[in-house]
LUMZAGU-896210 format. One record per residue (C-alpha): residue number from 1; residue in three letters; x, y, z. Coordinates in Angstrom, 2 decimals. Layout:
LUMZAGU-896210
num, residuo, east, north, up
NUM, ALA, X, Y, Z
...
***
This chain:
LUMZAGU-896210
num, residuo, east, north, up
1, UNK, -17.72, -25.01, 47.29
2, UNK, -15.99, -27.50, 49.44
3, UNK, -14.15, -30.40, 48.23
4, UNK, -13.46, -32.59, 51.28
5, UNK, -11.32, -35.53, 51.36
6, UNK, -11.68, -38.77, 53.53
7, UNK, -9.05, -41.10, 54.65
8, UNK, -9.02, -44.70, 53.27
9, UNK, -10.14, -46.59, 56.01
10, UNK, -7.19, -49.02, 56.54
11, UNK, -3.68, -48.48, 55.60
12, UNK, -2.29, -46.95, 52.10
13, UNK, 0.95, -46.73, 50.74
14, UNK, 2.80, -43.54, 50.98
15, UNK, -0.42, -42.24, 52.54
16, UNK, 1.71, -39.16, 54.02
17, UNK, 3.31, -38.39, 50.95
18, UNK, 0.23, -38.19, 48.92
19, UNK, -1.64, -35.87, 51.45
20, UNK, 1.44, -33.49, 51.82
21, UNK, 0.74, -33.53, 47.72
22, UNK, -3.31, -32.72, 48.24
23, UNK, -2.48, -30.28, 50.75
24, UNK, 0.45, -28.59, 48.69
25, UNK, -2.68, -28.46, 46.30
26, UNK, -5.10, -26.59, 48.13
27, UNK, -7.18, -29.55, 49.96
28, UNK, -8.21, -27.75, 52.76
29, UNK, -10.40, -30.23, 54.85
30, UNK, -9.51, -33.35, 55.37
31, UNK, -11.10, -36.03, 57.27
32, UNK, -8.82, -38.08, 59.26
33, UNK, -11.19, -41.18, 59.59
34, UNK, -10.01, -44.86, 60.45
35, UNK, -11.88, -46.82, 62.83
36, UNK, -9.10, -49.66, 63.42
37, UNK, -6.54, -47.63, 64.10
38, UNK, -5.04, -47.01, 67.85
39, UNK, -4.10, -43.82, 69.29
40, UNK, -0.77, -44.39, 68.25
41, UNK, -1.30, -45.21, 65.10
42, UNK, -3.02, -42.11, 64.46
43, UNK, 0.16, -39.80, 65.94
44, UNK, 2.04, -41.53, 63.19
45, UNK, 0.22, -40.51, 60.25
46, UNK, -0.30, -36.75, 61.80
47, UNK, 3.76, -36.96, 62.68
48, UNK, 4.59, -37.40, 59.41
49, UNK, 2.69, -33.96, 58.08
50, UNK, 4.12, -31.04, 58.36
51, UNK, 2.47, -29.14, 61.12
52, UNK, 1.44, -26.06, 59.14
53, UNK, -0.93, -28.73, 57.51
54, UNK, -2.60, -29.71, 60.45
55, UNK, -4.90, -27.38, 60.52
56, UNK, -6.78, -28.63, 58.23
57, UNK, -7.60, -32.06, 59.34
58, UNK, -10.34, -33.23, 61.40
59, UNK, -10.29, -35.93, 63.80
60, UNK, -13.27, -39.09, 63.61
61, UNK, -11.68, -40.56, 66.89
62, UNK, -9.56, -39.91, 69.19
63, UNK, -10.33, -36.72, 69.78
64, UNK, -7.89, -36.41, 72.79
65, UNK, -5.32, -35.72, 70.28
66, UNK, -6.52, -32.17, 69.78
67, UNK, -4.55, -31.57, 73.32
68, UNK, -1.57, -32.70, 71.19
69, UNK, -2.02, -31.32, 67.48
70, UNK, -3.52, -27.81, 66.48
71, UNK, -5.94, -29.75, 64.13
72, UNK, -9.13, -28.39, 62.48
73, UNK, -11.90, -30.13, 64.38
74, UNK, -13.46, -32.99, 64.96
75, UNK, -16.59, -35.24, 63.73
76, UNK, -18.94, -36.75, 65.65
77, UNK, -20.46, -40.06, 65.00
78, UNK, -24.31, -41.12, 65.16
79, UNK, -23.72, -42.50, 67.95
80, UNK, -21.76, -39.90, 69.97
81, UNK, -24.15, -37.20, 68.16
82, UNK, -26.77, -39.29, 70.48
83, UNK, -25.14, -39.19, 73.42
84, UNK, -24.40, -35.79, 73.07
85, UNK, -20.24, -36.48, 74.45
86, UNK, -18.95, -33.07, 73.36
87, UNK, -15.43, -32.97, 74.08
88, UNK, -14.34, -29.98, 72.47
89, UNK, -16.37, -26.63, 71.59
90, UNK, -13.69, -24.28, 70.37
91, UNK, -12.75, -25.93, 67.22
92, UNK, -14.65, -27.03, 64.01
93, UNK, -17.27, -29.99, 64.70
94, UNK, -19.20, -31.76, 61.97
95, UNK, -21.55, -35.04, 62.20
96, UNK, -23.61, -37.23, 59.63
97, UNK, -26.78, -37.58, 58.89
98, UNK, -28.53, -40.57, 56.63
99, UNK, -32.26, -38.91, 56.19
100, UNK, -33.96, -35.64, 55.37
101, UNK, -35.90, -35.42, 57.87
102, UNK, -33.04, -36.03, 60.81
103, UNK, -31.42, -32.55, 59.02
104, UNK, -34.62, -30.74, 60.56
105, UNK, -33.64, -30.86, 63.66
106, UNK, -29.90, -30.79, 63.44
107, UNK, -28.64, -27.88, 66.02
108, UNK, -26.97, -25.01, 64.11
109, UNK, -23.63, -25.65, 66.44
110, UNK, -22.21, -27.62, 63.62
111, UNK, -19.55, -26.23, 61.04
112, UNK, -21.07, -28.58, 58.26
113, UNK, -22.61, -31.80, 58.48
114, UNK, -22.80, -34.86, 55.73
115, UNK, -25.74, -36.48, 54.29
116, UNK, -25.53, -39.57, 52.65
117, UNK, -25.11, -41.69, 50.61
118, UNK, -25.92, -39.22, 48.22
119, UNK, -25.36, -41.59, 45.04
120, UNK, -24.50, -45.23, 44.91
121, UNK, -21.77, -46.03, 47.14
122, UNK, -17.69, -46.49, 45.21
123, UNK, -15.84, -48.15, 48.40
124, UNK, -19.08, -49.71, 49.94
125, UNK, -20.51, -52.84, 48.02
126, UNK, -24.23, -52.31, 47.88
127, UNK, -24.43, -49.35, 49.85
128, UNK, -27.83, -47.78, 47.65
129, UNK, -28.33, -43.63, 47.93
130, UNK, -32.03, -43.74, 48.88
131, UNK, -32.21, -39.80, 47.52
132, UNK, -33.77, -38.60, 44.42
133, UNK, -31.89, -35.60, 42.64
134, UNK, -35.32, -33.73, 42.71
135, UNK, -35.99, -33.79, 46.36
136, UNK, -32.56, -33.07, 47.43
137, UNK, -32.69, -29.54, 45.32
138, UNK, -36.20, -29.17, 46.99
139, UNK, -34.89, -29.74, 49.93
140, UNK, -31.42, -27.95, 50.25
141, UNK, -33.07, -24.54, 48.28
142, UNK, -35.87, -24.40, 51.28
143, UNK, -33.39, -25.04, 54.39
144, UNK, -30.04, -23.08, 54.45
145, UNK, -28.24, -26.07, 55.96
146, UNK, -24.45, -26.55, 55.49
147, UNK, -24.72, -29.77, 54.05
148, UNK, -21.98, -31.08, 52.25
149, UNK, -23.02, -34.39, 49.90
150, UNK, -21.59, -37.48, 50.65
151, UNK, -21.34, -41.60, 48.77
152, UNK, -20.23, -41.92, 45.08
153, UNK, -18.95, -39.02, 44.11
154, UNK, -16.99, -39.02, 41.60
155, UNK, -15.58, -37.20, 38.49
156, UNK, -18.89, -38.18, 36.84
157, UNK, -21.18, -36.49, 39.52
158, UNK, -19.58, -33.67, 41.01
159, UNK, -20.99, -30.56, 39.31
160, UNK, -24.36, -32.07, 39.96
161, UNK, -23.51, -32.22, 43.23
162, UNK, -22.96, -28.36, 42.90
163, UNK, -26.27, -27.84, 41.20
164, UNK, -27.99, -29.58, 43.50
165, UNK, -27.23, -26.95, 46.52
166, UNK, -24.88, -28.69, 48.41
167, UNK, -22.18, -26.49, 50.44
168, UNK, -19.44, -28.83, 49.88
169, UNK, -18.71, -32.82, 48.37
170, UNK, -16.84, -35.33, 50.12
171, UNK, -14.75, -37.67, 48.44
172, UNK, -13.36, -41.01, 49.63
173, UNK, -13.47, -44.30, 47.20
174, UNK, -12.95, -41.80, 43.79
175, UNK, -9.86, -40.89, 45.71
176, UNK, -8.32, -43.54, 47.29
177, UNK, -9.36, -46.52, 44.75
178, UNK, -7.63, -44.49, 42.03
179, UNK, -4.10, -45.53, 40.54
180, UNK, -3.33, -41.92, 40.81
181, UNK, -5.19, -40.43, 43.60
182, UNK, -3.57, -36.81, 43.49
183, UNK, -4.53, -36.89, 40.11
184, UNK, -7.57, -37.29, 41.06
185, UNK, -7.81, -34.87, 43.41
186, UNK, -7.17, -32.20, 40.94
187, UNK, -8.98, -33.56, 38.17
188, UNK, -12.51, -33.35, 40.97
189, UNK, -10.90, -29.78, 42.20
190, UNK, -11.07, -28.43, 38.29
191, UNK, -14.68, -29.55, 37.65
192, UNK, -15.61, -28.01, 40.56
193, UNK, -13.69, -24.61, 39.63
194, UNK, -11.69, -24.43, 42.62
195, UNK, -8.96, -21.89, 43.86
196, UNK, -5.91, -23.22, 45.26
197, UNK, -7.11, -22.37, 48.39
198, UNK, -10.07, -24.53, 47.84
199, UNK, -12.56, -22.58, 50.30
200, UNK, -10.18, -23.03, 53.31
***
């Protein structure tokens, strides 16, 4: 099963040198998403990881960069999903979904894809899953989707997030709102029974 990380938004401290840590770990996918952040600002973060790391991280904008770095993919927004602006096809592409029934119809072109939020939101304030565990299992058991779960995961919620059928969890406010994130990290990566290599 895959444990995926997502970026903190804004900036963190020592951000670099607590990835390096993940990666040294076994995280092998994680989500380079923040929406503020220029070009440049990007190409700072990704210059200070080693480059036999960057294959496993996947770009949420700027996907130009991929001319630049050997990255893992790239996710595509609702939005962009909509207006169907593929820029790349040779490399990993994932997009998110918020209901069931949008999953139907999802084209099989994508690596994964996320639904959520899958339970009560940690870094957004008020942002309610609408799912109940029961239809989820219905749901993922009857359609061989890659859907990884995503929204309030946490150390709490993780192996039912397994149970439940999903191909992966993605982690962001468990992480990143933690006093010892790589801690963390390893503590989610043990309930979950993962190898070093963590499904990469």
């Amino acid at each position: 099963m895959k444990l995926i990380v997502f970026s903190a938004p804004g900036k963190i401290a020592d951000e670099a040198a607590t990835l390096l840590q993940m990666f040294e770990l076994g995280l092998a996918y994680f989500h380079l998403r923040k929406p503020g952040w220029s070009i440049q600002e990007h190409q700072d973060l990704l210059n200070q990881l080693p480059t036999v790391h960057h294959s496993k991280i996947v770009l949420h904008h700027h996907h130009s960069l991929l001319s630049v770095y050997s990255l893992k993919g790239i996710h595509f927004t609702e939005k962009k999903r909509r207006d169907n602006k593929r820029d790349q096809t040779t490399v990993s592409v994932s997009t998110s979904f918020h209901h069931l029934q949008e999953l139907i119809d999802a084209p099989a072109s994508y690596e994964y894809v996320f639904l959520s939020p899958i339970f009560d939101s940690i870094s957004k304030q008020n942002y309610k899953s609408p799912f109940q565990e029961k239809e989820l299992t219905e749901f993922l058991t009857a359609n061989q989707l890659p859907v990884v779960a995503l929204g309030g995961i946490s150390r709490e919620n993780i192996q039912q997030v397994q149970k439940m059928g999903f191909i992966g969890a993605a982690v962001l406010g468990s992480i990143w709102q933690s006093s010892d994130p790589v801690s963390e990290f390893t503590a989610l990566q043990t309930l979950l029974g993962s190898n070093k290599k963590n499904d990469g």
